[in-house]
N, C-alpha and C positions, 0 to 999 in steps of 0.2 A: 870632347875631353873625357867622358865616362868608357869612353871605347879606349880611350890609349888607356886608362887608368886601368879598365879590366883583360886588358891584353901584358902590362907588364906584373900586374898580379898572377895572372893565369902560366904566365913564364917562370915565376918564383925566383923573379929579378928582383923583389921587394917584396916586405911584410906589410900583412895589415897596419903594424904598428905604425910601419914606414912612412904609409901612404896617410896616415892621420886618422888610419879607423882605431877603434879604442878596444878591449878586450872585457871592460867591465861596464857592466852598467853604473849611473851617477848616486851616489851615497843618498842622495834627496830621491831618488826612485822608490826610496824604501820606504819613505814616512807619512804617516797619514796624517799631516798635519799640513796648512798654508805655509808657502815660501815666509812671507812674512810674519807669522804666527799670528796675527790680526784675529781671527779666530778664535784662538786661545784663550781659556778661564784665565789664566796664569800667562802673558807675552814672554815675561823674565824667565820662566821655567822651560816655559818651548824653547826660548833659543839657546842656554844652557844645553836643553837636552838635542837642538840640532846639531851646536858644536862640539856635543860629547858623542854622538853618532858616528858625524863626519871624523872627528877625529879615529873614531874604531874601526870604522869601514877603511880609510883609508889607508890605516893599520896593517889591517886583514890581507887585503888586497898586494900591499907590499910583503907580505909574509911574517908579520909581527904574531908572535903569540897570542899576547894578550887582546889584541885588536881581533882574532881569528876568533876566539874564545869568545868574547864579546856580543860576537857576532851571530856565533851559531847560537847562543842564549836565547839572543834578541830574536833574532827569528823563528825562532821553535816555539817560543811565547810570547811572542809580542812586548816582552819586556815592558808588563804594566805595572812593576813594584820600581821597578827605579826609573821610565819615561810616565809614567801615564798610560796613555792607549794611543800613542803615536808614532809606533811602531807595525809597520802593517807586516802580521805574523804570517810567515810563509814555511809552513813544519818543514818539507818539501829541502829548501834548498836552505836551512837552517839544520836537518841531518845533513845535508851535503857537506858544510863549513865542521860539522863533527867529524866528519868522517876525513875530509882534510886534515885537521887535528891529529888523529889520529895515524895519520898516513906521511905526517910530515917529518917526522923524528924530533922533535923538539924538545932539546933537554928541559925544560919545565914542564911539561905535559907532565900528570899525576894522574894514580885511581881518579881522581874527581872526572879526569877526561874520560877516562872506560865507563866510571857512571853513567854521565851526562849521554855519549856514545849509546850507552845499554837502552838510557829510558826514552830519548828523543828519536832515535832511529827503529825502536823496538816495535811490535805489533801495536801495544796503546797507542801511539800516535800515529804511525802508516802502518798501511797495508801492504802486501806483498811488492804491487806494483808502486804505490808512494817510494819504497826502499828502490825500487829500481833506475825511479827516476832523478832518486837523491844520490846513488851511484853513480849513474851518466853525469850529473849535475859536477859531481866530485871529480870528474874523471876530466871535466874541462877546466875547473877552479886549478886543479893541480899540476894541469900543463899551461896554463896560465901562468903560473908562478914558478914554471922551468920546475917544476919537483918531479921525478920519475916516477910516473903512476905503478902502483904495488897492489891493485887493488886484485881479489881473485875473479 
């Protein structure tokens, strides 16, 4: 079965999407907390803040602004002013989702986004090569989301 499945891939008879493979990782891949929040000082606030996640990630990944925005926040800081510390911070591909932002045309995007852009993706937080692997990172987010990569 994996031989005919990588023989009609390899022919580009059908898409990954087609064949059931998925393009993004699972919005719970990103939290540092229990499925269950059992763990949790606070149960009621974990799962507020799973289903405020999921709800952004989800967002994001559809091409929603605010969810996209959300998103690169949270990950560039681990979003510990408004989850806690149940955000596991990834700067890395939190410039990526800036840089997406940025690259997407979004009539709401505002200076706040060229900020955020400047300070997340800037030398204080990555290095040369961090930037480059939040470029690459950006460059599959935004053919993921069908947007015509613009980046130089």
């Amino acid at each position: 079965m994996r031989a005919l499945l990588a023989a009609i891939l390899a022919c580009g008879c059908v898409s990954l999407v087609e064949a059931g493979e998925t393009l993004w990782r699972p919005a719970m891949d990103y939290l540092a907390v229990d499925d269950d929040c059992a763990s949790a000082t606070d149960p009621e606030t974990c799962k507020w803040m799973k289903e405020s996640w999921t709800r952004d990630y989800e967002g994001a990944i559809s091409g929603q602004y605010a969810g996209q925005r959300n998103v690169a926040h949270c990950l560039s800081t681990g979003c510990e002013a408004t989850y806690g510390k149940s955000i596991r911070k990834n700067p890395i591909l939190g410039c990526a989702w800036h840089i997406v932002i940025i690259n997407s045309g979004h009539l709401d995007a505002s200076s706040v986004d060229a900020s955020s852009f400047k300070t997340y993706c800037g030398p204080h937080f990555l290095d040369d090569l961090g930037r480059k692997m939040a470029d690459a990172q950006a460059r599959t987010i935004l053919k993921n989301l069908n947007i015509p990569v613009q980046l130089p």
